[in-house]
C-alpha positions as CSV (number, residue, x, y, z in Angstrom):
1,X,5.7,0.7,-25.2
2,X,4.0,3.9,-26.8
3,X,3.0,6.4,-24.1
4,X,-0.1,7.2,-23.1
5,X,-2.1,9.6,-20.5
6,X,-2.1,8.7,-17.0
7,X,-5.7,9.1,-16.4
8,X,-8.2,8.4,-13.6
9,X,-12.2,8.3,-14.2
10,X,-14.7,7.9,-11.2
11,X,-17.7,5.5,-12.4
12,X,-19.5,5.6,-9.0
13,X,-20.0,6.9,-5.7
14,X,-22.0,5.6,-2.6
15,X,-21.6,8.3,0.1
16,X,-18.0,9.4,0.0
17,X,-17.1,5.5,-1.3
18,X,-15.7,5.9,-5.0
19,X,-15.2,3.3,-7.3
20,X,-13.5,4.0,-10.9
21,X,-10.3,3.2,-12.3
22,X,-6.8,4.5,-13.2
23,X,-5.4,4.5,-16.5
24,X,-1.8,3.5,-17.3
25,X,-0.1,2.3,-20.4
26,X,0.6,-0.4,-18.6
27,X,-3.1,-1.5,-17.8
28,X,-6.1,-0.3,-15.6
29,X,-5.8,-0.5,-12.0
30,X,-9.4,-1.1,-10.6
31,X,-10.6,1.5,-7.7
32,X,-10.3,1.2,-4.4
33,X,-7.5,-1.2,-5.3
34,X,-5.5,-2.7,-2.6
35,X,-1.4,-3.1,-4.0
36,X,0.4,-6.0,-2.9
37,X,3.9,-4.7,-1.4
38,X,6.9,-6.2,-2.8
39,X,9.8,-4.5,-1.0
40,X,12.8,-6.0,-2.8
41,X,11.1,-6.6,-6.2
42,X,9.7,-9.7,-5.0
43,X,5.9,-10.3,-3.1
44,X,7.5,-12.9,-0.5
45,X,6.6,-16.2,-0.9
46,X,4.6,-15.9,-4.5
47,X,5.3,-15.8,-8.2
48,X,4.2,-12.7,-10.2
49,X,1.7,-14.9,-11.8
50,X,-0.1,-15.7,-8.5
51,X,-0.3,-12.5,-7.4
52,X,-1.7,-11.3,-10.7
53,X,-4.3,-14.9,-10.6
54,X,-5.6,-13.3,-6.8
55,X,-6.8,-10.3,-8.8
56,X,-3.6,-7.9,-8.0
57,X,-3.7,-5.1,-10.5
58,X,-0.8,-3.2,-9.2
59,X,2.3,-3.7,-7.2
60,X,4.5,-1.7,-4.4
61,X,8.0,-1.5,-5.2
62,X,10.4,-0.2,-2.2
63,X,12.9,3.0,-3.4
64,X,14.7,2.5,0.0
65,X,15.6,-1.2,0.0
66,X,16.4,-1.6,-4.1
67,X,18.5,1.5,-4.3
68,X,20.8,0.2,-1.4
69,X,20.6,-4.1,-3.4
70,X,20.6,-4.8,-5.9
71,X,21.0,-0.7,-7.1
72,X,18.6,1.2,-9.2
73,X,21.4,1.3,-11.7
74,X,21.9,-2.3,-12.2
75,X,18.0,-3.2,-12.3
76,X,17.7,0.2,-14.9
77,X,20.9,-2.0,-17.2
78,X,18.6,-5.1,-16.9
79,X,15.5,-3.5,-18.5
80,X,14.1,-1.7,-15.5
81,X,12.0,-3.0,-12.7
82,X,9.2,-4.5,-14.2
83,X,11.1,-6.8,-16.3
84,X,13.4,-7.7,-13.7
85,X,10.6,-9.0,-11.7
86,X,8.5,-10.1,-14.4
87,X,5.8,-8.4,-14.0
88,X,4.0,-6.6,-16.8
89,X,1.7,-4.4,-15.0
90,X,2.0,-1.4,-12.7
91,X,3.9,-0.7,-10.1
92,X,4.0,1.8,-7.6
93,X,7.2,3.1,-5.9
94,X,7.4,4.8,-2.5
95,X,10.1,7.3,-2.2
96,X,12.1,6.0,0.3
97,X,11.6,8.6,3.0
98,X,9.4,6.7,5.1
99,X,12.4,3.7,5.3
100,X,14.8,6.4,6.1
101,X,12.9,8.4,8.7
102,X,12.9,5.1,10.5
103,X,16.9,4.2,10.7
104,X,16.3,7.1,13.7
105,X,20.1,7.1,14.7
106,X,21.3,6.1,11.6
107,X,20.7,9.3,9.4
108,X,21.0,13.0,9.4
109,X,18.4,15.4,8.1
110,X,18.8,18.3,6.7
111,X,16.5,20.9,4.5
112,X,18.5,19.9,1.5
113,X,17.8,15.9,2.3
114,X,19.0,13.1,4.5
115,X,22.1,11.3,4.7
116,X,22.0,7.7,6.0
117,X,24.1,5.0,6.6
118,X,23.0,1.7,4.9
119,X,21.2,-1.3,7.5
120,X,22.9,-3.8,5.0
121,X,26.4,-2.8,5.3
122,X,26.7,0.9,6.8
123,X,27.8,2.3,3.8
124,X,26.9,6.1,3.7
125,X,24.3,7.3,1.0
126,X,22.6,10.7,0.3
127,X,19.0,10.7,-0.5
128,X,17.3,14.3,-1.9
129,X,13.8,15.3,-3.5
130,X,16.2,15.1,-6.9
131,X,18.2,11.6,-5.9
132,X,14.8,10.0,-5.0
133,X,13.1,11.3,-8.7
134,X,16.3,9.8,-10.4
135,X,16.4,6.4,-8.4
136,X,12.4,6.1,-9.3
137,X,13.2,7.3,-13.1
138,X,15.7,4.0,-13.0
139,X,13.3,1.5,-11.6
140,X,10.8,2.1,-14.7
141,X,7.8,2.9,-12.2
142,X,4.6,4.0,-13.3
143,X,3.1,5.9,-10.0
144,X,6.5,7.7,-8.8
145,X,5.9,9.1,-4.8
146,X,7.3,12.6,-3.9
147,X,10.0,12.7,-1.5
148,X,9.0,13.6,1.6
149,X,9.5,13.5,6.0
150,X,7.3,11.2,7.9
151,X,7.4,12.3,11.3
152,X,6.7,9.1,13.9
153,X,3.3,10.2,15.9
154,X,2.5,11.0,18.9
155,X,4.5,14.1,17.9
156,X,4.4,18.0,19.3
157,X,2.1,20.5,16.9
158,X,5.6,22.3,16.1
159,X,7.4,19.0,15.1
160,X,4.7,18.3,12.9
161,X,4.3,21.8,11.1
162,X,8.0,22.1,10.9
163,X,7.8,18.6,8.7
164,X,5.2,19.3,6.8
165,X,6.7,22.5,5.6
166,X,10.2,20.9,4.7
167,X,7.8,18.2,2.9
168,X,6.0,20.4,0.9
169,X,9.6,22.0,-0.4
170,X,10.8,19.0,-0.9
171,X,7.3,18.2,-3.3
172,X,7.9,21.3,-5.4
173,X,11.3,20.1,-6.0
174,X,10.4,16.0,-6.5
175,X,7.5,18.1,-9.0
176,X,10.5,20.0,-10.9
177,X,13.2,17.1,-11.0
178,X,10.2,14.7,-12.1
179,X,10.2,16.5,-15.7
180,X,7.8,15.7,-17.9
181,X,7.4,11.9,-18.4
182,X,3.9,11.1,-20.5
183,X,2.2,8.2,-19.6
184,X,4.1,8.2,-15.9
185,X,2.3,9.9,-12.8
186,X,3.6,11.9,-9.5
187,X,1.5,11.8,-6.5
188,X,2.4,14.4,-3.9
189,X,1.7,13.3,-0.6
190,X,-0.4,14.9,2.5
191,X,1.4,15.8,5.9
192,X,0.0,17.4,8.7
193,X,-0.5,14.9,11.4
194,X,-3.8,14.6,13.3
195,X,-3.8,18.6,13.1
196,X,-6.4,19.6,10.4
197,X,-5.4,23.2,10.1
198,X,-2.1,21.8,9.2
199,X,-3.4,18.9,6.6
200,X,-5.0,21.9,5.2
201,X,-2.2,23.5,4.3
202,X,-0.6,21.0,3.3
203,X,-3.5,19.8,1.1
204,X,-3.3,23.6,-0.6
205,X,0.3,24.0,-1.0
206,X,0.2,20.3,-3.3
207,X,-2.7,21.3,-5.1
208,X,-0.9,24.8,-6.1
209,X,1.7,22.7,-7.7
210,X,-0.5,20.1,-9.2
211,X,0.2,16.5,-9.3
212,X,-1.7,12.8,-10.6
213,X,-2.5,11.9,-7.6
214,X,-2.4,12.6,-4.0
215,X,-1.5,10.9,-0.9
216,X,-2.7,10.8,2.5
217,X,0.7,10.4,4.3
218,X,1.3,10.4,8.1
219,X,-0.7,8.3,9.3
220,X,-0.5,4.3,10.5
221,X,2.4,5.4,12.3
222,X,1.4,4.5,16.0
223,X,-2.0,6.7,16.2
224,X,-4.4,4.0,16.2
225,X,-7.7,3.3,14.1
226,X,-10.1,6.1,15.9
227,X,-7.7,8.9,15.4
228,X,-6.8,7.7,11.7
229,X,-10.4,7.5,10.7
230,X,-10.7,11.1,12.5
231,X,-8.3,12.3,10.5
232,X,-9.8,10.9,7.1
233,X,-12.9,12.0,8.2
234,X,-12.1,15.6,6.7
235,X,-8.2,14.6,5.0
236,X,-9.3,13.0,1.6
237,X,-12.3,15.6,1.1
238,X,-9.1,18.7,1.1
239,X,-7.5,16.7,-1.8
240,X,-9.2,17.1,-5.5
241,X,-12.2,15.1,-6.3
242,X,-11.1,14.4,-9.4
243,X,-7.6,12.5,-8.9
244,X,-7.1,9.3,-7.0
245,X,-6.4,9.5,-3.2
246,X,-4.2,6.9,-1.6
247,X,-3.7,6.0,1.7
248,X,0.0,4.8,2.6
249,X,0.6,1.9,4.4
250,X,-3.0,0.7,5.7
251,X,-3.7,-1.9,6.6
252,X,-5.9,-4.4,8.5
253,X,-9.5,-5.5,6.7
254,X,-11.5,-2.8,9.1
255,X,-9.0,0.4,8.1
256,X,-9.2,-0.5,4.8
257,X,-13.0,-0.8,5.0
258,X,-13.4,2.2,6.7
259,X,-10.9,4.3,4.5
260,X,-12.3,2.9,1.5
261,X,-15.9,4.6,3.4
262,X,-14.4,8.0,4.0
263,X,-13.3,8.9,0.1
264,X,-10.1,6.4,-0.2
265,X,-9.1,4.7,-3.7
266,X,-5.6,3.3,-3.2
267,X,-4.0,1.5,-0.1
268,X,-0.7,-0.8,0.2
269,X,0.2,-2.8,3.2
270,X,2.8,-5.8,4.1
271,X,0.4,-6.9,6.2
272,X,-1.4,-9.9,4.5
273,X,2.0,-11.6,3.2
274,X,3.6,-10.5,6.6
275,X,1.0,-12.5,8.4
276,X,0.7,-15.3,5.9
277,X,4.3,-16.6,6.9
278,X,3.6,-16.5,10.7
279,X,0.7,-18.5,10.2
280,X,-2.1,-15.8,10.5
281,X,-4.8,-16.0,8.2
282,X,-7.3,-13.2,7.4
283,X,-10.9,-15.1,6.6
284,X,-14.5,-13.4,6.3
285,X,-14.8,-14.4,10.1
286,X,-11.7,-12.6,11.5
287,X,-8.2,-13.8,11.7
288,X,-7.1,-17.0,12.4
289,X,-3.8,-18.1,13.5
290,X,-3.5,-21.8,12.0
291,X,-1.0,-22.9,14.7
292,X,-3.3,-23.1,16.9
293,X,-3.7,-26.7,18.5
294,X,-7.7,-26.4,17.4
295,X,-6.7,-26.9,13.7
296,X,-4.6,-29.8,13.8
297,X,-7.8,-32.4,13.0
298,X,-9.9,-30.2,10.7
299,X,-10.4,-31.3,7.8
300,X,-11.9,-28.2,6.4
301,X,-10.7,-25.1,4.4
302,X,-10.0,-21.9,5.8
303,X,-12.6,-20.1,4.4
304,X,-15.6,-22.1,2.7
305,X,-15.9,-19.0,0.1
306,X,-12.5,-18.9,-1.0
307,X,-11.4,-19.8,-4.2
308,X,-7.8,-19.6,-3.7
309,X,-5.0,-22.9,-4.0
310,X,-4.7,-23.1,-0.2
311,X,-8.6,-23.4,0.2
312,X,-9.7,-25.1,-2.5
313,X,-7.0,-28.4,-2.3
314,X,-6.0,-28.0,1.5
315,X,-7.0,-28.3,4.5
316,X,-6.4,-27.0,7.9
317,X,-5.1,-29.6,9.5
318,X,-2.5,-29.7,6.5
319,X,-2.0,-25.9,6.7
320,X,-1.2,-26.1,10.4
321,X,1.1,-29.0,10.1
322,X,3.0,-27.5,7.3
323,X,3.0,-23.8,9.4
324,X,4.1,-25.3,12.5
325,X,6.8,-27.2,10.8
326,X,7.8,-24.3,8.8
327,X,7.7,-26.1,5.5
328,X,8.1,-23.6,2.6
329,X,4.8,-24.3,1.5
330,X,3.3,-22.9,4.7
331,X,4.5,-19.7,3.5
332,X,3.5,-19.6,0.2
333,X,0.1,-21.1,0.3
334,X,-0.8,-18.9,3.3
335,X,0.0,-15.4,1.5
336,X,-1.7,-16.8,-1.8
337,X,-4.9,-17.4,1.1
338,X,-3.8,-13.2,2.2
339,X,-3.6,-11.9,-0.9
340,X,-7.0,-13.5,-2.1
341,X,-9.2,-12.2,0.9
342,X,-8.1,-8.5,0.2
343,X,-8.7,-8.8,-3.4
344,X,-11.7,-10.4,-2.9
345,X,-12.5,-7.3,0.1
346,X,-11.7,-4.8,-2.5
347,X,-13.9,-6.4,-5.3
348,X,-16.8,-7.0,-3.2
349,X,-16.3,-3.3,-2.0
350,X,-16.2,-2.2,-6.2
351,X,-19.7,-4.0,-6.6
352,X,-21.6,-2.6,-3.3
353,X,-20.1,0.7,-4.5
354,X,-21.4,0.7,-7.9
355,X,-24.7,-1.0,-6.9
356,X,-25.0,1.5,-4.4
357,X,-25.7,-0.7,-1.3
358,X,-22.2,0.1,0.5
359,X,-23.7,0.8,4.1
360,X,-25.9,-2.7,4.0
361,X,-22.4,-4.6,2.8
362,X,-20.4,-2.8,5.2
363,X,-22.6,-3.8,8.4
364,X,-22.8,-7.0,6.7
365,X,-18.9,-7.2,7.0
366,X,-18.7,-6.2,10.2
367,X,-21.6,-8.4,12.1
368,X,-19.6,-11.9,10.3
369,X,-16.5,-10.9,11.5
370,X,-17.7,-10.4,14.8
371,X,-19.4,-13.6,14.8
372,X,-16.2,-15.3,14.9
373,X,-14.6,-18.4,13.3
374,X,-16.3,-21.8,12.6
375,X,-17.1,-24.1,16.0
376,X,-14.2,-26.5,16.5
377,X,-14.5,-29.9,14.7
């Protein structure tokens, strides 16, 4: 495939809500977009052609979990990780740092990198700013994420600038081992925690170095909504205007909605497959958990508006018989339901955006969702 620019163009903005799109030689990813996550090269539950049909222009691949199985190496012999997959389009890959900032007692940091012992097996492995480039290089990524340390919050001011710091080395060195690869993009990614003095800094010391994209990191990691959206309230305004800005690991309809409001263009959550197999179902009413006794005699869909498999040939009583008895198909038509409702969410976002009618949409939102699901049949 012939290189081309990464590039990202803004078409319209309502407030601080942007809508645009980003550029790859691998197609156009549509702003805000949300990315489905699939971890292990796989979006659980659904074929690569379903997630594409729900409007999906971009996927999340995990650096963590595919260097440890199958190996970068081995998927980099088969053709790289979009063919292994088969899926044409493009993905994003996380660095791995957040995975390995969780194994708590199982690694060892150091200002060099972090050695870890695998959850699969135990075996020992090294992961650096450089390793992390090279295992990301392998997988055949388009959107490549600097190494950095994700500090779980609440976390003291010093524990936090400390990280930061070793994250922003580690992004000057994820910048130089990167190279120069035309028609792939680096995003460096924000730290600071809920400190904006910090986020500040950080923001400055990326920018210096320069990078496709940037990353509001740090956050969704046990602070709650009103001190995330505190947080993005100044965060995605210290990052250039003209790049995208993506928001790591978020998250429920409302964050999304109210990222998407304070300047945000990229999210990635396992939330809507994660809920799809235990039966949870996010509608434009609020979430519904289809085990519920109430659903086992309705005949209708889940969502009247939605044009996806499970609600156009299903019905409720059939998803919560199938849920409940944990029939494969629970699983997959469920996600396919997920996956749908946030594309739909970030399309419906794209159009108030560009129409310029973003506040009347988002209260609009909000008052249905409140208003709760359907009256029992």
């Amino acid at each position: 495939m012939p290189a081309q620019p990464f590039a990202f163009r803004l078409d319209a903005t309502d407030g601080r809500a942007r809508t645009g799109a980003i550029s790859t030689p691998r197609g156009q990813i549509r702003t805000p977009a949300f990315m489905p996550v699939g971890t292990a090269a796989t979006v659980k539950a659904m074929l690569p052609e379903s997630v594409r049909a729900t409007g999906a222009d971009i996927l999340l691949g995990n650096t963590y979990h595919l260097m440890l199985r199958p190996t970068a190496e081995r998927i980099d012999r088969l053709g790289g990780l979009h063919r292994f997959m088969n899926w044409d389009r493009p993905i994003l890959t996380d660095s791995g740092g957040f995975q390995v900032m969780s194994l708590g007692a199982l690694r060892k940091l150091d200002a060099d990198g972090v050695t870890f012992k695998s959850h699969i097996d135990g075996s020992k492995h090294r992961l650096t700013p450089e390793r992390s480039m090279e295992i990301q290089r392998l997988l055949g990524s388009d959107i490549v994420m600097c190494f950095d340390e994700c500090p779980a919050l609440p976390a003291d001011r010093d524990r936090i600038a400390a990280s930061m710091r070793l994250s922003m080395d580690w992004a000057a060195r994820s910048r130089d081992a990167f190279g120069d690869r035309p028609g792939h993009a680096l995003f460096g990614i924000q730290q600071g925690g809920l400190e904006e003095d910090l986020r500040a800094e950080s923001a400055e010391r990326l920018r210096s170095i320069g990078f496709e994209g940037y990353a509001v990191g740090g956050l969704a990691v046990g602070e709650g909504q009103e001190a995330m959206f505190d947080v993005l309230d100044y965060a995605p305004e210290q990052l250039p205007a003209d790049k995208p800005r993506y928001l790591m690991g978020v998250g429920k309809p409302d964050d999304i909605v109210g990222a998407v409001k304070r300047g945000i263009d990229m999210m990635d959550c396992v939330l809507p497959s994660r809920s799809g197999r235990t039966g949870q179902a996010f509608t434009r009413r609020g979430v519904i958990n289809i085990r519920n006794a109430r659903h086992v005699d309705d005949p209708r869909p889940l969502d009247e508006e939605c044009g996806c498999p499970a609600c156009r040939g299903y019905s409720r009583a059939y998803l919560h018989h199938v849920s409940r008895s944990k029939e494969i198909i629970g699983s997959m038509l469920m996600t396919w339901h997920n996956l749908q409702y946030y594309q739909d969410l970030m399309a419906d976002m794209r159009a108030a955006i560009a129409e310029e009618r973003f506040e009347v949409w988002e209260r609009d939102f909000h008052a249905l969702r409140a208003a709760g699901d359907v009256e029992p049949v």
